[in-house]
C-alpha positions as CSV (number, residue, x, y, z in Angstrom):
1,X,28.6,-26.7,103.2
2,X,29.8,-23.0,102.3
3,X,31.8,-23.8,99.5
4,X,29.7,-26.4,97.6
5,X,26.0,-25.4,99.1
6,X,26.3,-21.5,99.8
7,X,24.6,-18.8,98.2
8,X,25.3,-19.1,94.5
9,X,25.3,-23.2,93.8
10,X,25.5,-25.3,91.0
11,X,24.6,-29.2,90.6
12,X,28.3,-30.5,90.3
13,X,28.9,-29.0,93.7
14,X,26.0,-29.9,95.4
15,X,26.3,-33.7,94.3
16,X,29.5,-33.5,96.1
17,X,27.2,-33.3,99.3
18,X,25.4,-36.3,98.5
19,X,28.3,-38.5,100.0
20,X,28.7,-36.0,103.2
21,X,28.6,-37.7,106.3
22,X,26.7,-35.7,108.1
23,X,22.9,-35.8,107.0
24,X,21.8,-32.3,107.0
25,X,24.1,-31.7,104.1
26,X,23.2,-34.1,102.2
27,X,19.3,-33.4,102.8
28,X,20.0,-29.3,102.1
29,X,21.8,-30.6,98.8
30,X,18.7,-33.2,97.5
31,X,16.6,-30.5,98.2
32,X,18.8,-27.6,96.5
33,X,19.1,-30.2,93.2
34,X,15.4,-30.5,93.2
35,X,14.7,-27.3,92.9
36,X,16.3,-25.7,89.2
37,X,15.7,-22.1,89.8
38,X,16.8,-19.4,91.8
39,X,15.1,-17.8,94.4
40,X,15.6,-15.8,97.5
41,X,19.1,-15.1,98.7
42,X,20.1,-19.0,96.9
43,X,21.3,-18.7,93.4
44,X,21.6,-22.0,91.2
45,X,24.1,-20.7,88.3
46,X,22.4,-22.8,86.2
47,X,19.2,-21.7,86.5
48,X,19.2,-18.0,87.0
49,X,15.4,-16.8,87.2
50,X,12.8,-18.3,89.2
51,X,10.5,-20.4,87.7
52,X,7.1,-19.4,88.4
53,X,5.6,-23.1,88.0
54,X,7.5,-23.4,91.9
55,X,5.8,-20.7,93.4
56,X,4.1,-22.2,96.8
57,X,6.3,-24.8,96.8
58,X,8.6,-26.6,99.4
59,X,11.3,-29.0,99.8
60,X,9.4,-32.0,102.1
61,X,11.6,-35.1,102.5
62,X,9.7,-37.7,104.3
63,X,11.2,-39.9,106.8
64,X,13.3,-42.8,104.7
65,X,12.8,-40.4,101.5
66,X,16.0,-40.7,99.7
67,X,14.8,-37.4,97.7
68,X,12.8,-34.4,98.1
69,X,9.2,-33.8,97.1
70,X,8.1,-30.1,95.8
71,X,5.2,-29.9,98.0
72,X,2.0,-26.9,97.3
73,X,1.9,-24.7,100.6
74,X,-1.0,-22.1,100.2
C-alpha cells in the first residue's frame, strides 16, 4: 500500500492495487483513480492541482459497487 498508494501516487501504481487481495487496497486504489487531482497530504503526479469542480466531494462505494461514486457533501 505504501509504495503503490502512498502520498504521491500515480494511476499505473495504483491499478496494481486493483488485483490486491486484501479489499481495503483495492477500495483505497478505485477511489484514489477516481479522483484526478491532488488534494490534501495525497498527490496524484499526474494531476498536480486540485480541481475545483471536486470540491465537496467524496469517495462513496456502495456495497457490491465495483467503483467509486464522487458524492456532493455540504
Amino acid at each position: 500500500m505504501w509504495v503503490d498508494a502512498g502520498l504521491e501516487r500515480d494511476a499505473e501504481r495504483l491499478r496494481v492495487l486493483l488485483s490486491d487481495p486484501h479489499p481495503l487496497a483495492r477500495l483505497v486504489a478505485a477511489s484514489a483513480l477516481a479522483r484526478e487531482e491532488t488534494r490534501g497530504a495525497h498527490a496524484r503526479a499526474e494531476f498536480p492541482e486540485p480541481d475545483p469542480a471536486l470540491d465537496h466531494r467524496h469517495s462513496v462505494i456502495a456495497a457490491g459497487a465495483t467503483s467509486p461514486a464522487l458524492v456532493k457533501w455540504t
